[in-house]
C-alpha positions as CSV (number, residue, x, y, z in Angstrom):
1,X,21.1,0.8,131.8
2,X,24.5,1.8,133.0
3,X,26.1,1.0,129.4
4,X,23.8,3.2,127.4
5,X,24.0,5.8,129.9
6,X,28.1,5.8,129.3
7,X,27.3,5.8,125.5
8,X,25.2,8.7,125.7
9,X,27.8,10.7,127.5
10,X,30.7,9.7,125.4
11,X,28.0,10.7,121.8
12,X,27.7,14.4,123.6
13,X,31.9,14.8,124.6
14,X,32.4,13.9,120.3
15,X,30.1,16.2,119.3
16,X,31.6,18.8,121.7
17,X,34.8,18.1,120.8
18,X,33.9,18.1,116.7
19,X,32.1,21.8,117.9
20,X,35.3,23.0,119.1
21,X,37.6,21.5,115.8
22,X,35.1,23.4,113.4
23,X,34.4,27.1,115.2
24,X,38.0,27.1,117.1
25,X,40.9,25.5,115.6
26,X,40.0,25.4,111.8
27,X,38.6,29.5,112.3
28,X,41.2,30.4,113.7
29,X,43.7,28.8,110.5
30,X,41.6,30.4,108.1
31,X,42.1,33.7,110.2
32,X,45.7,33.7,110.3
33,X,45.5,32.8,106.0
34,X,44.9,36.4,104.4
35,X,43.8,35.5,101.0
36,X,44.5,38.4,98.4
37,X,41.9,39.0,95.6
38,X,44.6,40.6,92.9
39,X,43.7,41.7,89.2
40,X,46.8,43.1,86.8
41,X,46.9,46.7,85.8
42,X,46.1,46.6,82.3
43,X,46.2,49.0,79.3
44,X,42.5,50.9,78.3
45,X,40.0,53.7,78.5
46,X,38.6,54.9,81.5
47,X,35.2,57.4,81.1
48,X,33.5,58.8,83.5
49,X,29.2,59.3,82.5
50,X,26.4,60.9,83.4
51,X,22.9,58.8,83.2
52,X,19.7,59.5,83.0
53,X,16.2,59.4,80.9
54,X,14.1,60.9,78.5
55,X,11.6,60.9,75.6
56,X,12.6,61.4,71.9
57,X,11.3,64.7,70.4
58,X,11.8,66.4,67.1
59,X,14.0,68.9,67.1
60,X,11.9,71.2,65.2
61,X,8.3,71.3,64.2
62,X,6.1,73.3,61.8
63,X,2.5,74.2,61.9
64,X,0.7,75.0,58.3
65,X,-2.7,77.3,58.8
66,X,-4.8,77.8,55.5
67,X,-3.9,81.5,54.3
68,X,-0.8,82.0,56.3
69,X,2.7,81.3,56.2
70,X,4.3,77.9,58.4
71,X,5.0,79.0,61.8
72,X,7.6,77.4,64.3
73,X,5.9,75.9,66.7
74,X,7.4,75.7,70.3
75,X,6.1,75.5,73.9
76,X,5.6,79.3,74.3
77,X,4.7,80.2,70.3
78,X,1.7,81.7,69.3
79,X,0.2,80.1,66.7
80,X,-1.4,82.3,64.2
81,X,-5.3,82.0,63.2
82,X,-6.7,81.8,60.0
83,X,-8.7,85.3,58.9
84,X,-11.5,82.8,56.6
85,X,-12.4,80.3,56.1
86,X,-10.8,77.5,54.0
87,X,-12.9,74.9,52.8
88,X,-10.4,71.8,52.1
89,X,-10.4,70.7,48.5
90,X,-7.3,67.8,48.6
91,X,-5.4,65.9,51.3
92,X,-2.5,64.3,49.9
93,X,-0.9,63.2,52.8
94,X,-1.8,60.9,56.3
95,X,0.3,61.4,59.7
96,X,3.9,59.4,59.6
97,X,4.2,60.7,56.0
98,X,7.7,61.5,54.9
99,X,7.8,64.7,52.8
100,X,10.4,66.3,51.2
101,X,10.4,70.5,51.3
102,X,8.4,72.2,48.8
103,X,6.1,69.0,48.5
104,X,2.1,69.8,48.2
105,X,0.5,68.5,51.2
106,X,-3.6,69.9,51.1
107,X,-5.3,72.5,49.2
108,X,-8.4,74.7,50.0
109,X,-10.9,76.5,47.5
110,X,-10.3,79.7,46.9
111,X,-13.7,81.6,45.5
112,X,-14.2,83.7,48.3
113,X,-10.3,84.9,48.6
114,X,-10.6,85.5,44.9
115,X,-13.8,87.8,45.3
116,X,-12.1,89.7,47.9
117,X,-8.9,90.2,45.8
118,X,-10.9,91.4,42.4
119,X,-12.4,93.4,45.1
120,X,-8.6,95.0,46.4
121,X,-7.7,95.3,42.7
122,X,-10.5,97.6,42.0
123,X,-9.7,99.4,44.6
124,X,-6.1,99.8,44.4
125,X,-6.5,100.9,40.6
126,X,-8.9,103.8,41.9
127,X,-6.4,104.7,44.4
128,X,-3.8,105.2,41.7
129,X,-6.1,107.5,39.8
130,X,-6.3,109.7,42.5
131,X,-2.7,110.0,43.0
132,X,-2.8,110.6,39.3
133,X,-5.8,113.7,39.6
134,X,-4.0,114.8,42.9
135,X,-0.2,114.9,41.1
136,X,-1.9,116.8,38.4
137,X,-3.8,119.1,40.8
138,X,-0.6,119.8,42.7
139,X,1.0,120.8,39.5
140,X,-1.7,123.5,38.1
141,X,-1.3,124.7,41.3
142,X,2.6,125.4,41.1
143,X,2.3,126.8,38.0
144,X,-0.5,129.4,39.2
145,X,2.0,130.4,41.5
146,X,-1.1,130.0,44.2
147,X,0.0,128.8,47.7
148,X,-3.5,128.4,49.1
149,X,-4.4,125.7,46.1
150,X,-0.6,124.2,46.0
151,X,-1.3,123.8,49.6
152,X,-4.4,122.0,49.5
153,X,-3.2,120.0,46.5
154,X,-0.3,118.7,48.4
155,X,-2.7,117.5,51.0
156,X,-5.2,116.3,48.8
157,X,-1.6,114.2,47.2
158,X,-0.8,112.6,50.6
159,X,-4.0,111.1,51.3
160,X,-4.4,109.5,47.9
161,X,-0.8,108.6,48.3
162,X,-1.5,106.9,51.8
163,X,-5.1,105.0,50.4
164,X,-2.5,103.7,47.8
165,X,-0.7,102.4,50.4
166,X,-3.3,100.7,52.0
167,X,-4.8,99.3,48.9
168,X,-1.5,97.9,47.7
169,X,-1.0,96.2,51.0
170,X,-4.6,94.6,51.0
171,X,-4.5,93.3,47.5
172,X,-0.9,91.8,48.5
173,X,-2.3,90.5,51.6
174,X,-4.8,88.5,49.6
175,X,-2.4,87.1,47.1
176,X,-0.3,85.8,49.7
177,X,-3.6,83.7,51.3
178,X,-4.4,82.6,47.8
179,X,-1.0,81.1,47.9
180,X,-1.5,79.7,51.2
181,X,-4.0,77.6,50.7
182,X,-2.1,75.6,48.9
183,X,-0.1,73.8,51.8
184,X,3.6,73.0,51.3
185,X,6.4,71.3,53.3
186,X,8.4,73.8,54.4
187,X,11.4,71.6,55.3
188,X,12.2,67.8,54.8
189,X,10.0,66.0,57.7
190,X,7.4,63.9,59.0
191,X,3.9,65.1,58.8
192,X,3.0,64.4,62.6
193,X,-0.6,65.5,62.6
194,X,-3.2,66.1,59.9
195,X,-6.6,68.1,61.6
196,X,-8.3,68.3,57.9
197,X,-10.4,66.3,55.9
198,X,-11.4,66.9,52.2
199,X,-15.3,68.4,51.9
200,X,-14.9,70.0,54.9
201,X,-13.9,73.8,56.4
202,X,-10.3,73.6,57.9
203,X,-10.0,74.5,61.3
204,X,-8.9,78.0,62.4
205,X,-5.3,76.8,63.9
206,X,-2.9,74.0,62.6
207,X,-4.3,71.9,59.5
208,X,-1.0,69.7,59.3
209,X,2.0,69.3,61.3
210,X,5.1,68.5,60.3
211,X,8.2,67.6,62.0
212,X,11.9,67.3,61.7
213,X,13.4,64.3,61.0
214,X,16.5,65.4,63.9
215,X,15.4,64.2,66.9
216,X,16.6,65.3,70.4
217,X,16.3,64.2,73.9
218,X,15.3,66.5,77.0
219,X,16.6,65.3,80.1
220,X,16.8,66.2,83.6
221,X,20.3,66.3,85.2
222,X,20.6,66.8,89.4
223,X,22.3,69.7,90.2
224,X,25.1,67.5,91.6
225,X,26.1,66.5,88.5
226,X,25.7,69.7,86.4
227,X,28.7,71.1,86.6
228,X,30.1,68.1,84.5
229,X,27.8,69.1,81.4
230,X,29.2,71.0,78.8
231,X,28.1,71.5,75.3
232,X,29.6,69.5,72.6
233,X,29.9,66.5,75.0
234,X,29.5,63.4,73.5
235,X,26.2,61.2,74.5
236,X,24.7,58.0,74.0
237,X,20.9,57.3,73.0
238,X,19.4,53.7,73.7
239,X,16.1,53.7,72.4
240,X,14.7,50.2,74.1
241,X,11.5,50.0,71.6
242,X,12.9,49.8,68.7
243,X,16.6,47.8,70.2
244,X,18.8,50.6,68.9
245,X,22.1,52.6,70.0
246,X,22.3,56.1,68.8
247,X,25.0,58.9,69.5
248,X,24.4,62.5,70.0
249,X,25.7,65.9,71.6
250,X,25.0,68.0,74.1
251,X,23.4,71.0,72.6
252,X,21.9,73.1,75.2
253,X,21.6,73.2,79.3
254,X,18.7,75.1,80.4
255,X,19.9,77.8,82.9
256,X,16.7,77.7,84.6
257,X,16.0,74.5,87.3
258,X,13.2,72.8,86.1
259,X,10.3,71.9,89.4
260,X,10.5,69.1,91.1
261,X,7.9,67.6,93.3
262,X,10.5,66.0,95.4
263,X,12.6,68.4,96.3
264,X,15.2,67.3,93.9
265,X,17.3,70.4,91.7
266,X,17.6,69.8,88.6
267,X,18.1,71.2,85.1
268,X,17.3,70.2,81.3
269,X,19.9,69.4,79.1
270,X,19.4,68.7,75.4
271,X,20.4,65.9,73.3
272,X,20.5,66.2,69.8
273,X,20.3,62.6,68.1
274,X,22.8,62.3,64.8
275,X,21.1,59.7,62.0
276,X,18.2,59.0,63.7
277,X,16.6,55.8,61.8
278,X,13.0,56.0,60.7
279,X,11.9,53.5,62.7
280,X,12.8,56.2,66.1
281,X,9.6,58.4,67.1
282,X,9.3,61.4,68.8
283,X,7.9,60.3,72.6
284,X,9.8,57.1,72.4
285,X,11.3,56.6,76.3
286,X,15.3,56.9,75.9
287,X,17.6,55.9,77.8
288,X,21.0,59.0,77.7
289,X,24.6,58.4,79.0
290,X,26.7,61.5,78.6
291,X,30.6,61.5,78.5
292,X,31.6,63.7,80.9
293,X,35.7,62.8,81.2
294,X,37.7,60.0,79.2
295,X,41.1,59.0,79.1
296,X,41.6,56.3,76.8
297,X,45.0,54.5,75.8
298,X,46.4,54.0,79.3
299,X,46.7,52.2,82.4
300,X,43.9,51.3,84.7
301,X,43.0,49.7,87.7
302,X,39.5,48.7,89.8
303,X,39.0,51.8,91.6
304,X,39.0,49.8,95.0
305,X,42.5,49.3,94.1
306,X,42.9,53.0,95.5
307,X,44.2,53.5,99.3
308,X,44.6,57.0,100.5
309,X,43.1,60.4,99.5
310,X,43.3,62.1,96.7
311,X,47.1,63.4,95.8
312,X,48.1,61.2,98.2
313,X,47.3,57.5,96.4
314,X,48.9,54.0,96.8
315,X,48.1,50.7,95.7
316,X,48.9,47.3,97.4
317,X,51.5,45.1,94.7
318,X,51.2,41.4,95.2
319,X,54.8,40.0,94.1
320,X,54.9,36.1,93.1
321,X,56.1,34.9,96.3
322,X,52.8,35.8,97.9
323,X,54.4,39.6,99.8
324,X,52.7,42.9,99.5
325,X,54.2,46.2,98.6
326,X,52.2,49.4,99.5
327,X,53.3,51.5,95.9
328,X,52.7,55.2,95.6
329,X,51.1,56.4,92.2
330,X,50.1,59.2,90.4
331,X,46.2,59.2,89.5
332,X,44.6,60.6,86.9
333,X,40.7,60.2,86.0
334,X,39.2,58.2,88.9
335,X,35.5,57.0,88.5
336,X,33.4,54.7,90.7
337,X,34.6,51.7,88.9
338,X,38.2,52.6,87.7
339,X,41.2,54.4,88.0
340,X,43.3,55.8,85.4
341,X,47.6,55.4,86.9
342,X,49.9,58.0,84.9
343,X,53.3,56.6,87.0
344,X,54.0,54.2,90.1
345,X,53.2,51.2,88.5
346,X,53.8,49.1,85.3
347,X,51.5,46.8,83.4
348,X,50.6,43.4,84.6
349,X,51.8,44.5,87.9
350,X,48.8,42.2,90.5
351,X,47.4,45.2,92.3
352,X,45.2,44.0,95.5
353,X,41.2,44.8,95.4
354,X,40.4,43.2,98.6
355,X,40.4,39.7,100.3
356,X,38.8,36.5,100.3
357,X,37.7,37.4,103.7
358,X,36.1,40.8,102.8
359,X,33.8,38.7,100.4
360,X,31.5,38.0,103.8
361,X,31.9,41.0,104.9
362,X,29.8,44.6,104.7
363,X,29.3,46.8,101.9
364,X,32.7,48.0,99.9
365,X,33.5,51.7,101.2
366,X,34.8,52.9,97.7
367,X,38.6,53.9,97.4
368,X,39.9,54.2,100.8
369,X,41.0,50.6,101.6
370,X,39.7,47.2,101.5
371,X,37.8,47.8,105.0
372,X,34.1,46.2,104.1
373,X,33.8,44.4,101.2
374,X,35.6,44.3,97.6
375,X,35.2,45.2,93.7
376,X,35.5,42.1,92.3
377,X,38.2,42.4,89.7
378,X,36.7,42.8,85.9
379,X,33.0,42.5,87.1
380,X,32.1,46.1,85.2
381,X,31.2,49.2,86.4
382,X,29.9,50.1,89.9
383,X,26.8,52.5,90.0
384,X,25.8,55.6,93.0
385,X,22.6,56.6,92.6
386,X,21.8,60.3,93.1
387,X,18.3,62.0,94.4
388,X,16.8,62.3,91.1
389,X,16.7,61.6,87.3
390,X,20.5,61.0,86.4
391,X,23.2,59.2,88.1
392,X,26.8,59.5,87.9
393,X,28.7,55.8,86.7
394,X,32.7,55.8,85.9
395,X,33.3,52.6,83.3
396,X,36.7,51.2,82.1
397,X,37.6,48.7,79.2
């Protein structure tokens, strides 16, 4: 009984004494190691990009009405309403459609246009025999030397003159119908939306719709990161259903804040898309980066590299012998992931991003030290999130 008591107590001093080895004398070597996590300053680009989302619209789009000409159709347009109506004689063409301009697209009957412009012929024809009788009148008159009748004559002149007018607008009127209702593509498009069938009265709005093959994006960009948006910036376009990359520009940034149920500011900026494929539809979900600053050709480093404020940066040189040199340098674009260095430091020099030790640690703090956490050298950009639609990301190659 006494021996296994004695073996029991000698089990519990080892494992106390194994305890102590692993949490006390081992810690405290690896505590006095500072392990450097180093990458080299290398030569590339540095951009600095706005993200955010959208839907693929057409950049333009036309409505044709039976007996009127193609109207522009936009969010706060009017579109106009046919006067009669149209019964639809041919359809030639089925939404997704590509038409060039010019091309026939429907065609109505015309009878009842065609009564009412033998109708305004007539009439005009009268009108211009009573300007003839009035012109005559008004000339007897003159030569009678009689102001009461050259009076009259002259008034009798302006009224036919005026139902002239009127009858040589109507009859024009009517000719222009009659050639509306044969509809034609007014640009090179993409019918979008055909509201006719053949044998049957068009409606009084829209018959067919036809779009632009230029697409654009509309996106919403926090106020936070509007005053990096200019026009003529250079974007990116990734259109996820159909797998494709497309560039664009900034075209236009809405000077009005568009309403937010969270609370967020922000403001529409258009995108429009250069070479859209045919496969890329308008309400497609896009994805839009926007180049907002780029330096490309020089020397960069992880932006954790960075110790200090700005005007006042240094980065931490790791020399072969395993020393550290605190190094001023001159910064120029600095995004979240990357820093562009204009003097202080040469290429291949091993700048310090953090420590082994920081790899256990809290979140990385960004650019002002290694305290809490590290950028992993070469692991690609690092994102911030802003309340709302876009967020800011700096990238370097």
């Amino acid at each position: 009984m006494k021996r296994k008591l004695l073996a029991l107590v000698v089990l519990v001093a080892v494992g106390i004494a194994a305890l102590a080895v692993t949490f006390g004398g081992l810690g405290a070597a690896a505590a006095n190691t500072t392990q450097y996590l180093t990458t080299p300053a290398t030569v590339g680009d540095v951009t600095d990009d706005v993200a955010a989302t959208g839907s693929l619209a057409a950049a333009t789009t036309y409505g044709l009405v039976f007996g009127a000409d193609p109207y522009l159709a936009t969010s706060t347009a009017t579109a106009p309403q046919a006067t009669r109506t149209w019964p639809v004689k041919d359809v030639r063409v089925k939404p997704g459609d590509r038409v060039k301009a010019g091309a026939i697209l429907a065609t109505a009957l015309t009878a009842d246009a065609q009564r009412d412009l033998d109708t305004a012929t007539a009439n005009l024809r009268s009108a211009n025999i009573n300007v003839a009788l009035a012109e005559e009148r008004l000339t007897q008159a003159q030569d009678a030397n009689n102001t009461d009748a050259e009076r009259q004559a002259t008034l009798t002149l302006l009224a036919a003159q005026n139902q002239h007018s009127k009858a040589s607008q109507d009859r024009g009127a009517i000719q222009r119908e009659i050639k509306a209702a044969t509809l034609r593509a007014p640009i090179d498009g993409v019918v979008s939306a055909v509201n006719i069938t053949a044998g049957f009265d068009a409606p009084a709005g829209a018959a067919i719709t036809i779009a632009s093959p230029t697409l654009t994006v509309t996106t919403d960009v926090v106020e936070s990161d509007l005053p990096a948006i200019q026009t003529g910036q250079a974007a990116s376009v990734t259109v996820t259903a159909i797998g494709t990359d497309l560039s664009g520009t900034v075209t236009a940034i809405s000077p009005t804040a568009s309403t937010s149920q969270s609370g967020v500011v922000s403001y529409p900026v258009t995108i429009s898309i250069k070479d859209a494929p045919a496969t890329a539809r308008a309400g497609m979900s896009a994805d839009v980066t926007i180049t907002t600053a780029s330096a490309t050709n020089v020397l960069v480093v992880p932006a954790s590299a960075l110790q200090g404020s700005s005007g006042n940066y240094s980065v931490l040189v790791l020399a072969a012998d395993g020393t550290t040199t605190s190094v001023p340098v001159d910064v120029g674009l600095v995004t979240n992931s990357m820093a562009e260095i204009k003097s202080g430091i040469a290429e291949g020099a091993n700048v310090v991003t953090g420590t082994t030790a920081e790899l256990v640690g809290t979140t990385n703090n960004g650019r002002g030290g290694f305290g809490g956490g590290v950028a992993i050298p070469g692991g690609g950009p690092t994102f911030r999130q802003i309340d709302g639609g876009s967020t800011r990301r700096g990238t370097g190659n």
